[in-house]
mmCIF file of the N, C-alpha and C atoms, coordinates in Angstrom:
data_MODEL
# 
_entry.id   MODEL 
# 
loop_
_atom_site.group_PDB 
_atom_site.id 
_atom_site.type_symbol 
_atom_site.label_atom_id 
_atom_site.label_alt_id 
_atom_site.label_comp_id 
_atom_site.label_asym_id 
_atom_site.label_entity_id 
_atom_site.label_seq_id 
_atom_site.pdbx_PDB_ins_code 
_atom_site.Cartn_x 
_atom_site.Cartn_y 
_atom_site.Cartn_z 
_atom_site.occupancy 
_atom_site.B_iso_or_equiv 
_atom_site.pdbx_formal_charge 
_atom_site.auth_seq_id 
_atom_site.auth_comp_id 
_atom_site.auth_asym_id 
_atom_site.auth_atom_id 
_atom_site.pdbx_PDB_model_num 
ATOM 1   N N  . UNK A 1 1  ? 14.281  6.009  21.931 1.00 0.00 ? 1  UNK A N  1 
ATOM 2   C CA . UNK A 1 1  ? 13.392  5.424  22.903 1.00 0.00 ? 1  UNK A CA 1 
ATOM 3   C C  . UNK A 1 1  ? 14.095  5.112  24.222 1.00 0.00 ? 1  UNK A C  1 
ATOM 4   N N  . UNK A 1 2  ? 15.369  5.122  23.920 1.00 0.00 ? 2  UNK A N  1 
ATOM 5   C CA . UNK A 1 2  ? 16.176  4.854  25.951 1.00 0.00 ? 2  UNK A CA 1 
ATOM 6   C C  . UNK A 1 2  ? 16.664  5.918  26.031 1.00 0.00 ? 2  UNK A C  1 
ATOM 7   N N  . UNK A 1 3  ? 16.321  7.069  25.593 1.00 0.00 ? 3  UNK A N  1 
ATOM 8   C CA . UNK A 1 3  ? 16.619  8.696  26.191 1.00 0.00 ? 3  UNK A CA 1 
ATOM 9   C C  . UNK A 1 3  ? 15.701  8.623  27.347 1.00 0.00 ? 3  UNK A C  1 
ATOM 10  N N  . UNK A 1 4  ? 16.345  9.742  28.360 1.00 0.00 ? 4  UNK A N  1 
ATOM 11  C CA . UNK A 1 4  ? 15.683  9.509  29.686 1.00 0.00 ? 4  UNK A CA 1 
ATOM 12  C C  . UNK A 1 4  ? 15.071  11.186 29.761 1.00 0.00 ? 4  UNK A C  1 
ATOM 13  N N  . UNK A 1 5  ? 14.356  11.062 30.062 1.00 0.00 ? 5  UNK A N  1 
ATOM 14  C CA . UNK A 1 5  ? 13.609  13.342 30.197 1.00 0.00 ? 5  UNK A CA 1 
ATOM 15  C C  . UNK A 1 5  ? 12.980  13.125 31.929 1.00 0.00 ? 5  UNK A C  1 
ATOM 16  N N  . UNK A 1 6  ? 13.749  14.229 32.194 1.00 0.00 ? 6  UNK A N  1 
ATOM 17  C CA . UNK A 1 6  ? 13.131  14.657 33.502 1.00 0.00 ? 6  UNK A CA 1 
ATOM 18  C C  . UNK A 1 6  ? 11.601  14.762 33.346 1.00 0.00 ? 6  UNK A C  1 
ATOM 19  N N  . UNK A 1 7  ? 10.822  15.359 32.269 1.00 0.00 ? 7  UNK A N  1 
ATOM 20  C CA . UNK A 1 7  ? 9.373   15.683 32.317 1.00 0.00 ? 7  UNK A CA 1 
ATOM 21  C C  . UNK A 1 7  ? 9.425   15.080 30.926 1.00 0.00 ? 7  UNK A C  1 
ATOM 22  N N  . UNK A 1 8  ? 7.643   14.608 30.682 1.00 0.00 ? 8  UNK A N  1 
ATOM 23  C CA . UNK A 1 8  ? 7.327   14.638 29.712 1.00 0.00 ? 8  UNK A CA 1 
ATOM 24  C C  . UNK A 1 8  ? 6.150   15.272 29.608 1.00 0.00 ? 8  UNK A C  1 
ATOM 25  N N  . UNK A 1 9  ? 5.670   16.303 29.324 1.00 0.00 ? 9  UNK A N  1 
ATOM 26  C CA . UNK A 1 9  ? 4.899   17.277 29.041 1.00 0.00 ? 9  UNK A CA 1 
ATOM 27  C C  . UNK A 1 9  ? 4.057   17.282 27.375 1.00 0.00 ? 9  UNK A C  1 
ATOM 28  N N  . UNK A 1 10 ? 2.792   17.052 27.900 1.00 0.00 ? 10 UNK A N  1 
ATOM 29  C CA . UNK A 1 10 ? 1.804   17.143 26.895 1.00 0.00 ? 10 UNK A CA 1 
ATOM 30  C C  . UNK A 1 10 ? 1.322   18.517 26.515 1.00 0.00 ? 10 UNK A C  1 
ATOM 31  N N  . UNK A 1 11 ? 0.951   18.993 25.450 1.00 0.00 ? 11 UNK A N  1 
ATOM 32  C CA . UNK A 1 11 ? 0.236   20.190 25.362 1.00 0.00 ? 11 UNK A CA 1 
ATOM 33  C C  . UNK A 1 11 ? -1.045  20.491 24.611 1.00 0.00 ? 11 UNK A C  1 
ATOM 34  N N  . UNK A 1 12 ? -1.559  19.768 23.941 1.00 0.00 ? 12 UNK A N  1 
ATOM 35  C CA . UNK A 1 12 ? -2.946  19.649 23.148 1.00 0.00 ? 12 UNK A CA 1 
ATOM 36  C C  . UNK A 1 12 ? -3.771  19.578 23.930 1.00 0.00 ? 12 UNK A C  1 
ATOM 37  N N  . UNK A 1 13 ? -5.293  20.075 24.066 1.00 0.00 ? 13 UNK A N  1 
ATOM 38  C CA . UNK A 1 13 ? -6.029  19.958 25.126 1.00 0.00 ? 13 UNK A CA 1 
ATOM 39  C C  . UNK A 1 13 ? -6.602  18.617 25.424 1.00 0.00 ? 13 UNK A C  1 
ATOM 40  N N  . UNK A 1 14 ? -6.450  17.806 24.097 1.00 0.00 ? 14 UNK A N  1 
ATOM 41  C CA . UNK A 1 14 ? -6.820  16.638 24.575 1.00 0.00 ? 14 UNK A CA 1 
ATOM 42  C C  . UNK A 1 14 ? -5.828  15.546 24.336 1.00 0.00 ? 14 UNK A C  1 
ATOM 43  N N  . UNK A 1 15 ? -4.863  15.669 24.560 1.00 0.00 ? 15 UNK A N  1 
ATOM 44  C CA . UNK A 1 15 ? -3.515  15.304 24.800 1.00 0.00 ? 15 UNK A CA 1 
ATOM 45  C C  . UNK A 1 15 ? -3.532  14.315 26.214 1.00 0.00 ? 15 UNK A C  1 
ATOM 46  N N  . UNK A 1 16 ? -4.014  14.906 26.974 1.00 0.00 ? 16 UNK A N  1 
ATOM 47  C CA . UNK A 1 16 ? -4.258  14.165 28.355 1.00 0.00 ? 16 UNK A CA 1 
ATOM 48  C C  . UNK A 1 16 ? -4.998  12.707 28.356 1.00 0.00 ? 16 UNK A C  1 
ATOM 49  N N  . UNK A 1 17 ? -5.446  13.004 27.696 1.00 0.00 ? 17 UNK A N  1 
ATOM 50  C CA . UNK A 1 17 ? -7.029  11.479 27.602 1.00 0.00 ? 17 UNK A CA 1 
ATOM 51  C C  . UNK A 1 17 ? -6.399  10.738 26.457 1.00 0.00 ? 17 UNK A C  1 
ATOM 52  N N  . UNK A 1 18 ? -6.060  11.205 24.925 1.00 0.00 ? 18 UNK A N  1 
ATOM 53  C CA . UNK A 1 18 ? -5.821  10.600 23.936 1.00 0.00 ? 18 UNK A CA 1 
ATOM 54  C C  . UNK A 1 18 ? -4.023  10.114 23.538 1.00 0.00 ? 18 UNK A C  1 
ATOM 55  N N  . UNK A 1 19 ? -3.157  10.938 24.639 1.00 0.00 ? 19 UNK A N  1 
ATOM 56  C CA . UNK A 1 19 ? -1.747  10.506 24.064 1.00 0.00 ? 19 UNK A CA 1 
ATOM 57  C C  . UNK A 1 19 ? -1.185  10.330 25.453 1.00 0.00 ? 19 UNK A C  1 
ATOM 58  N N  . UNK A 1 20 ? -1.507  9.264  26.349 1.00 0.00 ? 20 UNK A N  1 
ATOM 59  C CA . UNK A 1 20 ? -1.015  8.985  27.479 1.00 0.00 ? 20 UNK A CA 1 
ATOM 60  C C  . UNK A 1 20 ? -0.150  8.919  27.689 1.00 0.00 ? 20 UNK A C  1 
ATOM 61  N N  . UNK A 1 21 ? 0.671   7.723  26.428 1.00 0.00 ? 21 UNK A N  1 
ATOM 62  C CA . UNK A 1 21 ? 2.014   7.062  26.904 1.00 0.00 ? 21 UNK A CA 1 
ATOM 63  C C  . UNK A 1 21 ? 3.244   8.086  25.840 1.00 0.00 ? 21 UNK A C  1 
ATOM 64  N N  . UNK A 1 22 ? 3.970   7.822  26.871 1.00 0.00 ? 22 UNK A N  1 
ATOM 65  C CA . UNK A 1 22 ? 5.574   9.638  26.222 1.00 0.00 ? 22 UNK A CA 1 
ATOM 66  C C  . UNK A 1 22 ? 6.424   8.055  26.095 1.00 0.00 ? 22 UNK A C  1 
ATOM 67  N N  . UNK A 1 23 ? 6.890   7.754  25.124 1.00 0.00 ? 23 UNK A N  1 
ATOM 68  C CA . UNK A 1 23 ? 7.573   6.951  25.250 1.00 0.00 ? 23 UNK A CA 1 
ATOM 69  C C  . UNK A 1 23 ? 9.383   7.050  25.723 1.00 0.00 ? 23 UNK A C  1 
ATOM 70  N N  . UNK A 1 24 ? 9.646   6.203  25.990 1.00 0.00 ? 24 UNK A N  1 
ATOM 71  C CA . UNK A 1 24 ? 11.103  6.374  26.739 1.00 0.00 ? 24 UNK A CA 1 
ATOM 72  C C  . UNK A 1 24 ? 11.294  6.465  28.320 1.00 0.00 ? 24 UNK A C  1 
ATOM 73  N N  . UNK A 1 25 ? 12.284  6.802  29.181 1.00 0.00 ? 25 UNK A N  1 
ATOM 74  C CA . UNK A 1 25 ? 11.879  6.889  30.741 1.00 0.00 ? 25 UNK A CA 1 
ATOM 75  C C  . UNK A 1 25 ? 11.823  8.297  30.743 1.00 0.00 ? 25 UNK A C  1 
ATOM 76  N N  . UNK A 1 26 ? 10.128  8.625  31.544 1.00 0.00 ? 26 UNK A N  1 
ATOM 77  C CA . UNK A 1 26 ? 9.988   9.641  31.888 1.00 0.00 ? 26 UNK A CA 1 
ATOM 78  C C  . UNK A 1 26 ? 10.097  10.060 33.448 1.00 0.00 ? 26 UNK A C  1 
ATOM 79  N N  . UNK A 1 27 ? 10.681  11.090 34.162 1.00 0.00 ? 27 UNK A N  1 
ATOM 80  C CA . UNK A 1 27 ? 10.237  11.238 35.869 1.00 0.00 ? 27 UNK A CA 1 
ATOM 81  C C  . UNK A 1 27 ? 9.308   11.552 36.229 1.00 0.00 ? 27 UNK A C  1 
ATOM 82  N N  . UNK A 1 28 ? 8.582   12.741 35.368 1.00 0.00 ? 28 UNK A N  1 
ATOM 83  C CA . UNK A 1 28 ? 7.224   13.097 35.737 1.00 0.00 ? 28 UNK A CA 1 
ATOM 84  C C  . UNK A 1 28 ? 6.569   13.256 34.491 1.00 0.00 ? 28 UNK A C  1 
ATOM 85  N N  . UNK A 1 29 ? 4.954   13.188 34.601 1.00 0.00 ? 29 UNK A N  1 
ATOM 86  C CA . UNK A 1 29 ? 4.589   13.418 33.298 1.00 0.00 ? 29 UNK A CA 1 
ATOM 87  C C  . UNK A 1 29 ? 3.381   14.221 33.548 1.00 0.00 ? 29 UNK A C  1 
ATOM 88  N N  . UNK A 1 30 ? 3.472   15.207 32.831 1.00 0.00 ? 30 UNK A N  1 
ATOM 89  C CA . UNK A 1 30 ? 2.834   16.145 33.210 1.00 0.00 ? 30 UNK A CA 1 
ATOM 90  C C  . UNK A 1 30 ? 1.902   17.086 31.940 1.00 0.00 ? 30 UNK A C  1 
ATOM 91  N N  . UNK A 1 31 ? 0.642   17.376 32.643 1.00 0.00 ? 31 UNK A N  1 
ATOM 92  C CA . UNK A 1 31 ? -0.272  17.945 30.568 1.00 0.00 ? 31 UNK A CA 1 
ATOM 93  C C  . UNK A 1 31 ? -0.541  19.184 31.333 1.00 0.00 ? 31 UNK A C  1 
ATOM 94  N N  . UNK A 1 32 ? -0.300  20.312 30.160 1.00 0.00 ? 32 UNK A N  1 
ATOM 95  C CA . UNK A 1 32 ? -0.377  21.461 30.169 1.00 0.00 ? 32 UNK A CA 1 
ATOM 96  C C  . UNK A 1 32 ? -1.211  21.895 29.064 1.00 0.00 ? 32 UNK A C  1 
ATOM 97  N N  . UNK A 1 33 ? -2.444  21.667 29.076 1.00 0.00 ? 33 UNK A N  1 
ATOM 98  C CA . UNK A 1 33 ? -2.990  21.579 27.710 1.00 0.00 ? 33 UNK A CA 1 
ATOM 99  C C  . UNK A 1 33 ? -3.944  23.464 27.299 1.00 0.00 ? 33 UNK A C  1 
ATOM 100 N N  . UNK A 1 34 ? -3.433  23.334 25.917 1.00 0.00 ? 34 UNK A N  1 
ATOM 101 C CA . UNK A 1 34 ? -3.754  24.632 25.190 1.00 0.00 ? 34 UNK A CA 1 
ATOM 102 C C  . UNK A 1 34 ? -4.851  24.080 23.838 1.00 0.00 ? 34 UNK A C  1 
ATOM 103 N N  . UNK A 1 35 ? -5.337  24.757 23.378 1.00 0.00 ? 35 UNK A N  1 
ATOM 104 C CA . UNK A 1 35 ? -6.543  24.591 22.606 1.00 0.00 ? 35 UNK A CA 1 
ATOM 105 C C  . UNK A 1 35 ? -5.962  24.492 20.738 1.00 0.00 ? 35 UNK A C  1 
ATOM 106 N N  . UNK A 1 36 ? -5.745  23.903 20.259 1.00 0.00 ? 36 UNK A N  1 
ATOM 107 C CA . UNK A 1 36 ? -5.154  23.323 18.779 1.00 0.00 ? 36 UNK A CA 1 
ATOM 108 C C  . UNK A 1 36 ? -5.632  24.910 17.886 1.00 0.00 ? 36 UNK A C  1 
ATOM 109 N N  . UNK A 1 37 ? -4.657  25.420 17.471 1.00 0.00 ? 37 UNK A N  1 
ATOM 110 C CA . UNK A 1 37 ? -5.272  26.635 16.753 1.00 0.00 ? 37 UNK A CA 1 
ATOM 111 C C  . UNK A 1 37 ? -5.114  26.354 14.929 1.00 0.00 ? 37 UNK A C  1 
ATOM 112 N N  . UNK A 1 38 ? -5.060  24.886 15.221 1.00 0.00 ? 38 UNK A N  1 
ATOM 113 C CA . UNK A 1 38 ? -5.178  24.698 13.791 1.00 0.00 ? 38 UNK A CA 1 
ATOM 114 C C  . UNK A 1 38 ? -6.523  24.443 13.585 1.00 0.00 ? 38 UNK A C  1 
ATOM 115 N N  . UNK A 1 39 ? -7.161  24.643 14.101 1.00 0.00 ? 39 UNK A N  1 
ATOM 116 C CA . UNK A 1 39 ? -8.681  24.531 14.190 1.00 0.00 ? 39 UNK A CA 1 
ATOM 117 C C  . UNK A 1 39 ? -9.417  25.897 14.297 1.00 0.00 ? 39 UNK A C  1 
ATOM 118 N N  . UNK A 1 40 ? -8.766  26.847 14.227 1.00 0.00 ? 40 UNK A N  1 
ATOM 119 C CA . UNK A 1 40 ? -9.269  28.262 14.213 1.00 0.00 ? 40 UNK A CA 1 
ATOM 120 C C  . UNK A 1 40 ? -10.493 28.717 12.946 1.00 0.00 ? 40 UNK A C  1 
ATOM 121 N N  . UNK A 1 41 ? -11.061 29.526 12.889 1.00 0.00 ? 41 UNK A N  1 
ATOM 122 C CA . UNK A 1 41 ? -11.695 29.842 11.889 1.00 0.00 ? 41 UNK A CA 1 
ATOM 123 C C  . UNK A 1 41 ? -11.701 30.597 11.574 1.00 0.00 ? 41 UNK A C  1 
ATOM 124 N N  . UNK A 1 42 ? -12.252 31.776 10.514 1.00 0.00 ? 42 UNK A N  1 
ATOM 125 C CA . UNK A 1 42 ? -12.120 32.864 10.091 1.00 0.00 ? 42 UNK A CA 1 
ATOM 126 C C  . UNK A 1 42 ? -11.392 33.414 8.738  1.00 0.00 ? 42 UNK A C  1 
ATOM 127 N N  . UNK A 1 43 ? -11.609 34.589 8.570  1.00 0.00 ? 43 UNK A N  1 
ATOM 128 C CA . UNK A 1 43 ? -10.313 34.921 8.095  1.00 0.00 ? 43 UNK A CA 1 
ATOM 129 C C  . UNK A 1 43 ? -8.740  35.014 8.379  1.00 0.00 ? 43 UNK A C  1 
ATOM 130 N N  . UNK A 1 44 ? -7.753  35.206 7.502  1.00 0.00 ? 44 UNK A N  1 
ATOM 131 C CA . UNK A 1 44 ? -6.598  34.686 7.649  1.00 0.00 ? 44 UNK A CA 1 
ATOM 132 C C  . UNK A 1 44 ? -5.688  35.091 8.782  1.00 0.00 ? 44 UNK A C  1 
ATOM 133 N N  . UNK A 1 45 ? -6.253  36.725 8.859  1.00 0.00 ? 45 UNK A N  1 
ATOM 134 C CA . UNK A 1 45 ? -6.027  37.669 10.332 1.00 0.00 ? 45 UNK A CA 1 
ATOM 135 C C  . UNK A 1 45 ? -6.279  36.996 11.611 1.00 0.00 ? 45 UNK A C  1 
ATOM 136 N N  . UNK A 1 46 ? -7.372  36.588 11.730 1.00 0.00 ? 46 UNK A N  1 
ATOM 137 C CA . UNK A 1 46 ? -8.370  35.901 12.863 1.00 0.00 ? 46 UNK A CA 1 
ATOM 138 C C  . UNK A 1 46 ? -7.463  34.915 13.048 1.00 0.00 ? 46 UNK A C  1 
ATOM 139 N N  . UNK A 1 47 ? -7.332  33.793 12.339 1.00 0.00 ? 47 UNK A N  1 
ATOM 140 C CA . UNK A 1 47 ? -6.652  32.655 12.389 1.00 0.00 ? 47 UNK A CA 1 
ATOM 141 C C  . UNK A 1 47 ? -5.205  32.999 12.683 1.00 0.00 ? 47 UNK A C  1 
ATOM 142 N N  . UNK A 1 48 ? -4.371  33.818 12.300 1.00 0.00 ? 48 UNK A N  1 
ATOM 143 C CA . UNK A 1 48 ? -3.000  34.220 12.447 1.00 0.00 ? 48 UNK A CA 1 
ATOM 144 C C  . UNK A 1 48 ? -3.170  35.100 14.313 1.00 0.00 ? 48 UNK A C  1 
ATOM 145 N N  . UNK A 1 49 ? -4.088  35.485 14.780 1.00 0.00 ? 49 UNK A N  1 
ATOM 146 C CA . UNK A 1 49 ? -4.630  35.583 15.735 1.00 0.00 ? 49 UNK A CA 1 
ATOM 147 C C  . UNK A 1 49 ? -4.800  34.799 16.472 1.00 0.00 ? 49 UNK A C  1 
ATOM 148 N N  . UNK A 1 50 ? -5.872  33.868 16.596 1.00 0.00 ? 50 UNK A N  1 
ATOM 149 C CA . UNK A 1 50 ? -5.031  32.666 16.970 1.00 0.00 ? 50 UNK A CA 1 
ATOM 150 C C  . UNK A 1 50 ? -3.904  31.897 17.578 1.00 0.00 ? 50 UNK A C  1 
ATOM 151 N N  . UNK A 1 51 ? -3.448  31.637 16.368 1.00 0.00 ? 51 UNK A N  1 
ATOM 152 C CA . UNK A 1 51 ? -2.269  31.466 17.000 1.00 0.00 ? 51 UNK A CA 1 
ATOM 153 C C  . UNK A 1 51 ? -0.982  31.739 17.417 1.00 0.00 ? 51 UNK A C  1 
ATOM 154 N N  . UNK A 1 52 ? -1.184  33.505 17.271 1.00 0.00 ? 52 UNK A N  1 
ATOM 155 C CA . UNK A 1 52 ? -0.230  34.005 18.333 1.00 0.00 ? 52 UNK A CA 1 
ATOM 156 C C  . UNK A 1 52 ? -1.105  34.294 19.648 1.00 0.00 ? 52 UNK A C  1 
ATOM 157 N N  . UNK A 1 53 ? -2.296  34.199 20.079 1.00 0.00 ? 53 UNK A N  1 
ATOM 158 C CA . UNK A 1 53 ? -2.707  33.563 21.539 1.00 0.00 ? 53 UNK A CA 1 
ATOM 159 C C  . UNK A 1 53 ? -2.054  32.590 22.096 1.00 0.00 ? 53 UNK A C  1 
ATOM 160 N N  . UNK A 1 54 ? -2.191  31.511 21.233 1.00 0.00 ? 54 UNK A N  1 
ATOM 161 C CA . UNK A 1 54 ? -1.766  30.124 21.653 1.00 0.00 ? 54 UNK A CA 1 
ATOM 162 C C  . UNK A 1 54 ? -0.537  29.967 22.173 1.00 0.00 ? 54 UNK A C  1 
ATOM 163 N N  . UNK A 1 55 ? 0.035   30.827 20.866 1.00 0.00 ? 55 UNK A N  1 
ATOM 164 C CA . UNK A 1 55 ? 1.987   30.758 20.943 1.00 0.00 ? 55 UNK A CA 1 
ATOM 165 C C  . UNK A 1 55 ? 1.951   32.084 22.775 1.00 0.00 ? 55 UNK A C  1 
ATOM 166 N N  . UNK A 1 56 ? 1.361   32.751 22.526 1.00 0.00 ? 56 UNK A N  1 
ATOM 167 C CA . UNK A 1 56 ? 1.263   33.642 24.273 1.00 0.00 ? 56 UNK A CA 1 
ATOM 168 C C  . UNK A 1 56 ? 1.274   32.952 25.088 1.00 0.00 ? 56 UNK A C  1 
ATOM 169 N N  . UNK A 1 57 ? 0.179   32.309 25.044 1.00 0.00 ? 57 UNK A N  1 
ATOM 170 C CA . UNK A 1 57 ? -0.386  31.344 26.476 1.00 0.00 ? 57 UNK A CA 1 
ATOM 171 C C  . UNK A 1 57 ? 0.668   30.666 26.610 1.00 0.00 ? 57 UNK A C  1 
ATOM 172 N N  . UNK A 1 58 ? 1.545   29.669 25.610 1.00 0.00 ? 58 UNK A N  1 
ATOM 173 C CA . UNK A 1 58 ? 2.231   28.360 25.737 1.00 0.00 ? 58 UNK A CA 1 
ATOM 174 C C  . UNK A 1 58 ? 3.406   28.840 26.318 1.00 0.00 ? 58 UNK A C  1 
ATOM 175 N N  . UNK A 1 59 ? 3.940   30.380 26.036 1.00 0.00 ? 59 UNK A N  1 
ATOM 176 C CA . UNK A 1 59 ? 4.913   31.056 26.142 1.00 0.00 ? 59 UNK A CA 1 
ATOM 177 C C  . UNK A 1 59 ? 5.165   31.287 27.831 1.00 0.00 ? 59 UNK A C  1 
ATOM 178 N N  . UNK A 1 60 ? 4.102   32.046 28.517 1.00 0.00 ? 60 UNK A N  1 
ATOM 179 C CA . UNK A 1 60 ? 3.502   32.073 29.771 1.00 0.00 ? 60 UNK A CA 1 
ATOM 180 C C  . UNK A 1 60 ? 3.445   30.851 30.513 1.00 0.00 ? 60 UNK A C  1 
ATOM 181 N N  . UNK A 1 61 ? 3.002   30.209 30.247 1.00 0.00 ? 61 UNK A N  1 
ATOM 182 C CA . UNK A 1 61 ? 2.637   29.131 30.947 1.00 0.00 ? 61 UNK A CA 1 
ATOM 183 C C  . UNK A 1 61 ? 4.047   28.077 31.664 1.00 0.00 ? 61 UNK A C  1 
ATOM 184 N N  . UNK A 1 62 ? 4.710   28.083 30.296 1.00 0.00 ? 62 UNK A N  1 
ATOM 185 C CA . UNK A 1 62 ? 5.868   27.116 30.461 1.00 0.00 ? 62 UNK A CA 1 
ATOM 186 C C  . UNK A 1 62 ? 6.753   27.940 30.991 1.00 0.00 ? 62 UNK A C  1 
ATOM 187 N N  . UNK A 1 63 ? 6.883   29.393 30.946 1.00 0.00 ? 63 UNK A N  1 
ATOM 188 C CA . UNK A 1 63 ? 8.162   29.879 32.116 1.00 0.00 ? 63 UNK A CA 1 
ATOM 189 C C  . UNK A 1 63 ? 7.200   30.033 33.536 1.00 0.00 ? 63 UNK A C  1 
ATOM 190 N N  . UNK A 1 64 ? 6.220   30.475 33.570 1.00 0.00 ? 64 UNK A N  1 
ATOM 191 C CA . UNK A 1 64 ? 5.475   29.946 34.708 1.00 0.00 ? 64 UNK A CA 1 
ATOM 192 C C  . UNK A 1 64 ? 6.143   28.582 35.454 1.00 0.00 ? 64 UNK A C  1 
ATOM 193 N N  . UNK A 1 65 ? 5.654   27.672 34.807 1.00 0.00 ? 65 UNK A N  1 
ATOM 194 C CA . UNK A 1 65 ? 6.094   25.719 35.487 1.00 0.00 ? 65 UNK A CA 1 
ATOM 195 C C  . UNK A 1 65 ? 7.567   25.961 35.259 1.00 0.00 ? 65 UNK A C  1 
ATOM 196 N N  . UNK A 1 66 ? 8.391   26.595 34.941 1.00 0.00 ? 66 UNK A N  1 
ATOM 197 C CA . UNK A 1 66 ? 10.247  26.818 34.639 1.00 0.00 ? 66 UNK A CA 1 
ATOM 198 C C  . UNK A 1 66 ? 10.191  27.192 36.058 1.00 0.00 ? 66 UNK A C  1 
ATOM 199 N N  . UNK A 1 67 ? 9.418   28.039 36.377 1.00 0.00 ? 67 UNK A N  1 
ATOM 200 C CA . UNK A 1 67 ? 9.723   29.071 38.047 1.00 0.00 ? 67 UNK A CA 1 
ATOM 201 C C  . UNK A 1 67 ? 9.412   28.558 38.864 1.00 0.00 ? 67 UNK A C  1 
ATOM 202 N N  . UNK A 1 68 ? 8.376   27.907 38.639 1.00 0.00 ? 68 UNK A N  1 
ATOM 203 C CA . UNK A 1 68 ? 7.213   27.410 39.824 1.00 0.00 ? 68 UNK A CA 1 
ATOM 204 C C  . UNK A 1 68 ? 8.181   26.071 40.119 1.00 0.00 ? 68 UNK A C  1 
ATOM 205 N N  . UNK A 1 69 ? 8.530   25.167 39.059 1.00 0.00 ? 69 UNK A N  1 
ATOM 206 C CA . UNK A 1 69 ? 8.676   23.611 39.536 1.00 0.00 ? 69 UNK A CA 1 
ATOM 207 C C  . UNK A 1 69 ? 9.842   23.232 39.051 1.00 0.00 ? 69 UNK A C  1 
ATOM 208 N N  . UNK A 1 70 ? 10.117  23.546 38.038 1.00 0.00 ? 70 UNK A N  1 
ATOM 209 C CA . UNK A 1 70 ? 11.388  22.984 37.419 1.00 0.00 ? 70 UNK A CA 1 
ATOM 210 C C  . UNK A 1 70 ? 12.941  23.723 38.838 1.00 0.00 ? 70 UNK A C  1 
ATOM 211 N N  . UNK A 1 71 ? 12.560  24.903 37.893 1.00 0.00 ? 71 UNK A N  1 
ATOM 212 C CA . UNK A 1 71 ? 13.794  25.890 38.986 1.00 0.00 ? 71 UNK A CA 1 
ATOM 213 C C  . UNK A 1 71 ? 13.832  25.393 40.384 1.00 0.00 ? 71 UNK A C  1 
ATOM 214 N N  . UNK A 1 72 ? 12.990  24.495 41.085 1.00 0.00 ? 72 UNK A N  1 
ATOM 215 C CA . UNK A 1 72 ? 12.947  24.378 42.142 1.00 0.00 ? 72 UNK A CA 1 
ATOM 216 C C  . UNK A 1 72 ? 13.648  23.146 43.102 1.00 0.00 ? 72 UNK A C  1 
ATOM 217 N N  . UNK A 1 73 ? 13.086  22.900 41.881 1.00 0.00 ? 73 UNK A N  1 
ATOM 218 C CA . UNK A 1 73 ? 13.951  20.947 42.149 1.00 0.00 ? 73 UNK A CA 1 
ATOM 219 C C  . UNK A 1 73 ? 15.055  21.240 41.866 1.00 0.00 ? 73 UNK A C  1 
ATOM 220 N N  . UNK A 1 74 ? 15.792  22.758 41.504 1.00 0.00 ? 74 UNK A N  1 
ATOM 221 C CA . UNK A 1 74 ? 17.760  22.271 40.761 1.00 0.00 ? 74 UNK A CA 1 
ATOM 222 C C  . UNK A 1 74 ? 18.250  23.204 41.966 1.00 0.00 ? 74 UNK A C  1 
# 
């Protein structure tokens, strides 16, 4: 809890509204929210589908904000 993180980054879509506080000192705090694919439906394909979307998007996204913001500030 006295670890210090440059970001604290949320990722559940409703992560933003329901898990506000990142405990410890954060500098920025920031939600990047993706859709819970443990909630998928289907068959086992579909669902394993899923969540290699999810695992895509999250993949994308976060070297995206690496380029865009992080890399920028160092």
């Amino acid at each position: 809890m006295s670890q210090s993180f440059d970001y604290g980054i949320t990722v559940r879509d409703d992560a933003g509204q329901n898990c506000p506080h990142i405990a410890g000192k954060v500098g920025k705090r920031v939600h990047i929210g993706f859709p819970d694919p443990a909630e998928a439906t289907g068959a086992d394909d579909e669902k394993i589908a899923v969540f290699r979307a999810v695992c895509d998007a999250i993949r994308a996204r976060f070297t995206g904000f690496d380029q865009s913001t992080i890399r920028k500030g160092l």
